[in-house]
N, C-alpha and C positions, 0 to 999 in steps of 0.2 A: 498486625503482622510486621515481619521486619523483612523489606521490599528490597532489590537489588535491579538497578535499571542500568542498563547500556544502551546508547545507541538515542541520545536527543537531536534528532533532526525534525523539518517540522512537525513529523506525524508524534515524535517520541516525546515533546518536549510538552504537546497537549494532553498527552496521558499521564505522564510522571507528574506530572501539575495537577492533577486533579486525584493523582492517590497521593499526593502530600495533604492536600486539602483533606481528605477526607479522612485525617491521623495518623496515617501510618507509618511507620519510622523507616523511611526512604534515604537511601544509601544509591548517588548518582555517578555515571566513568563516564567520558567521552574526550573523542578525540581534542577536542576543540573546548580552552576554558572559557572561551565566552560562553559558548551556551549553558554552561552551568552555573552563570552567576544567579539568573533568574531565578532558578529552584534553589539555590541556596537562599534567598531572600524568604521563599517558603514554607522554608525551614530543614531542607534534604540536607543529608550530610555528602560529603565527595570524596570519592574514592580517589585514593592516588594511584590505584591500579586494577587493574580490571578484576582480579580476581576477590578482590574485596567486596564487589558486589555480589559475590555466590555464598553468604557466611549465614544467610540469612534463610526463609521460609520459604521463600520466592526470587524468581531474579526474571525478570522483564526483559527480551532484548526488540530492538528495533533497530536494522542493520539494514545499509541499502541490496546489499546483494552475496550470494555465495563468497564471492573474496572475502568480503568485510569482515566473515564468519569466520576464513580462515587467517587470518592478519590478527584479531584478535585473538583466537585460539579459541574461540568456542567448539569447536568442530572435533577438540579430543583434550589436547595439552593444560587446561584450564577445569578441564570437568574433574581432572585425580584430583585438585584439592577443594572443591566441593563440599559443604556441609549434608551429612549425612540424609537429613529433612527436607532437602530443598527441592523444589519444583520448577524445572526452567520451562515459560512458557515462552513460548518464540512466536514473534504477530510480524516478522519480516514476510517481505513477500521473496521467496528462494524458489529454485529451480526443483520440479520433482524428484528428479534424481538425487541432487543435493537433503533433499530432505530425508531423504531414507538414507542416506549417508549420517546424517545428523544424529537420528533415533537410533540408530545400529552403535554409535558414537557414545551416547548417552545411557544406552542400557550394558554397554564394555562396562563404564565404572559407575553403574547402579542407580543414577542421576536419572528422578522419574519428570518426562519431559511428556511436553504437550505444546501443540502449533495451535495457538490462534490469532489466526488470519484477520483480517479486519478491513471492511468496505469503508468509505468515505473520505474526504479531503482532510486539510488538516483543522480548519474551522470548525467541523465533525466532532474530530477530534477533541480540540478545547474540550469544545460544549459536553462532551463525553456521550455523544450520542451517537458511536460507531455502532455498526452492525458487524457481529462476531462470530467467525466460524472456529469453534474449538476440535480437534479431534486428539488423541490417545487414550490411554488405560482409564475408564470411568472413574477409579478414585483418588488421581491426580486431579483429573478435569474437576469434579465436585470442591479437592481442596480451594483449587485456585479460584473458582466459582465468584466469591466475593467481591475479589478484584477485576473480574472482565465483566460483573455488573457495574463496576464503577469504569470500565472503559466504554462501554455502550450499553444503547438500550435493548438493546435486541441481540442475544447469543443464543446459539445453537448449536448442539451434539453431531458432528458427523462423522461419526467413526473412531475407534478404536485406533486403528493404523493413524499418524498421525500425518502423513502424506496427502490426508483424505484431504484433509482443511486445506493442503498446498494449491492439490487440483482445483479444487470450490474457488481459492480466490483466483488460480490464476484464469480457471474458466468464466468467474464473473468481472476478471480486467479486460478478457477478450469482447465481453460484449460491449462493457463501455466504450471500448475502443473505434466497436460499430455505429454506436450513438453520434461520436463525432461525424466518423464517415461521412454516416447518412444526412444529419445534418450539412458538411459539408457540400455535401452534394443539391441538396436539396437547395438549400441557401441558392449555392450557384445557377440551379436551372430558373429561380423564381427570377432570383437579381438580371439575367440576361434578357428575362421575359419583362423588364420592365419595372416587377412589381417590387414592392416594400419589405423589404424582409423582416422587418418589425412587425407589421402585417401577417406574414404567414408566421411568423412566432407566435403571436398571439392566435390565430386561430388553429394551432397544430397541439398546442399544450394548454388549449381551456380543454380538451376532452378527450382524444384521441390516446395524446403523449401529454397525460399532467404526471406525469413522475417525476421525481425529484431530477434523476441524471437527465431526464429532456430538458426541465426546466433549467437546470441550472448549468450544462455544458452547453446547449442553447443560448443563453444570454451571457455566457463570456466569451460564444463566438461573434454574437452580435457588438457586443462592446469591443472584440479584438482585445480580451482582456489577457495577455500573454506575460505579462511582467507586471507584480514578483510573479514566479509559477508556484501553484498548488502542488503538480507533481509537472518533473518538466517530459520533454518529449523522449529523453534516451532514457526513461524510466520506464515512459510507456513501449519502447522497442523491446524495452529485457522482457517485458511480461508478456507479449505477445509472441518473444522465441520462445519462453518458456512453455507456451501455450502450444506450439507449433510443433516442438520437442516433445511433450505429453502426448499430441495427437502421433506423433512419428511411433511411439513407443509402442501406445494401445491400438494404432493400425486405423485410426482414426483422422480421417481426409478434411480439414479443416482448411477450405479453400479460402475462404472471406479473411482466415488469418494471412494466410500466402498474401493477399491483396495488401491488408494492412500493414504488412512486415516493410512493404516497395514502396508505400506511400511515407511509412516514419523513415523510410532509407531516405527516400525522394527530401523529405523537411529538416532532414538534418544535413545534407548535403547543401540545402541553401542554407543552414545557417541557424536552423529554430534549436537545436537537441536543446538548450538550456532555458528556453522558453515553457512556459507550459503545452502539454501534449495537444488540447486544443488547439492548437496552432495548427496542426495539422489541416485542416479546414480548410488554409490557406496552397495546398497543393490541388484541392480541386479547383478553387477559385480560379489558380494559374493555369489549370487546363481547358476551365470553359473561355480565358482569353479577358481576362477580370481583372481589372486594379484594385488594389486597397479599399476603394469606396463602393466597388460593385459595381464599376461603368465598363463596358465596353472599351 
């Protein structure tokens, strides 16, 4: 297929990397030339403007948020010169509204689109082992099929409206968001009580919590692995308004979001927003009266 990718940040630059590897004649925009030298080594070719990557079968974007969408012009201005065949799948993570904004956008000038959304870090990514919510019209989603097998191992149909996928990821960033919490929390009651929190790690996630997000936002709180970030902390605020704003719309009381909203307010206010979002972790620690090392 001939591929059209915007938008290499970390999550974009491990997918576009692994549909080059896997042949396809990859055509790369981004804001920033450094990130595109990598995929040029690849062998991608680089657009000198964004709409060069719509000429093609497909066009990939990976955009940090609703601005980005409209700064570029995806969002109407970019879609009239559009190759008639093209499939825009969208794996950003956008606001609900935004995304019916988007689709409404896309079916103006005939441009058959589909959102999928995508779980995982960006090491995930590389390895091409995201998990993938696709949603629109079934015979766009079947086109592009090929290529969100090569973006992860695991996709899945959820709906026809292509919103559906928006709600899916932003309702499964709400719960990771919970993971830190609670971890945070937890952490903090054990460390006061004395005990080893490498200790209660190890025995919360050989059985209880061996999932991948316990396992592994678990031990980058234990490491205080906060730099470089995976995703940093005012990434994880947008997805949690986002979250917050879905629940406002559908009338859905989403209090554990309210909480998390005060606490990533609370983390960026000291200074974490460009940290990774587990950072957060460290707003309980300051409330149970915790230094750095977990001492009293």
């Amino acid at each position: 297929m001939k591929i059209g990718f915007i938008g290499l940040g970390r999550m974009g630059a491990g997918i576009a990397s692994n549909i080059v590897r896997a042949g396809h004649d990859v055509i790369v925009w981004n804001r920033s030339r450094e990130a595109l030298l990598p995929l040029e080594e690849l062998g991608a070719k680089t657009a000198g403007e964004p709409r060069e990557a719509l000429q093609g079968d497909v066009l990939i974007s990976m955009l940090a948020n609703d601005d980005a969408f409209h700064s570029v012009g995806l969002d109407g201005p970019l879609l009239a010169d559009a190759a008639k065949s093209l499939v825009h799948v969208n794996t950003s993570t956008i606001s609900v509204d935004f995304a019916r904004h988007l689709a409404a956008a896309h079916a103006a000038h005939n441009v058959a689109y589909v959102a999928a959304t995508v779980f995982g870090r960006a090491d995930v990514a590389a390895a091409g082992k995201l998990t993938v919510a696709a949603a629109g019209a079934r015979a766009a989603v079947e086109r592009v099929d090929p290529v969100l097998r090569i973006m992860g191992q695991h996709v899945f149909f959820v709906g026809e409206a292509p919103e559906k996928a928006n709600i899916v990821k932003v309702a499964g960033n709400l719960m990771l968001a919970t993971v830190i919490e609670s971890f945070g929390e937890a952490f903090a009651l054990v460390r006061k009580a004395g005990i080893d929190p490498e200790a209660f790690y190890d025995v919360v996630t050989s059985g209880l919590f061996a999932a991948p997000a316990y396992k592994g936002y678990g031990r980058l709180i234990l490491d205080q692995a906060y730099e470089p970030p995976g995703f940093t902390l005012k990434l994880g605020l947008k997805d949690v308004d986002f979250a917050l704003a879905a629940g406002h719309e559908l009338n859905v009381p989403l209090p554990l979001g309210s909480l998390l909203r005060d606490h990533f307010l609370e983390a960026i206010a000291k200074g974490f927003a460009e940290k990774d979002w587990v950072s957060m972790a460290e707003v309980s620690a300051e409330h149970a009266g915790l230094g750095k090392e977990g001492r009293a």
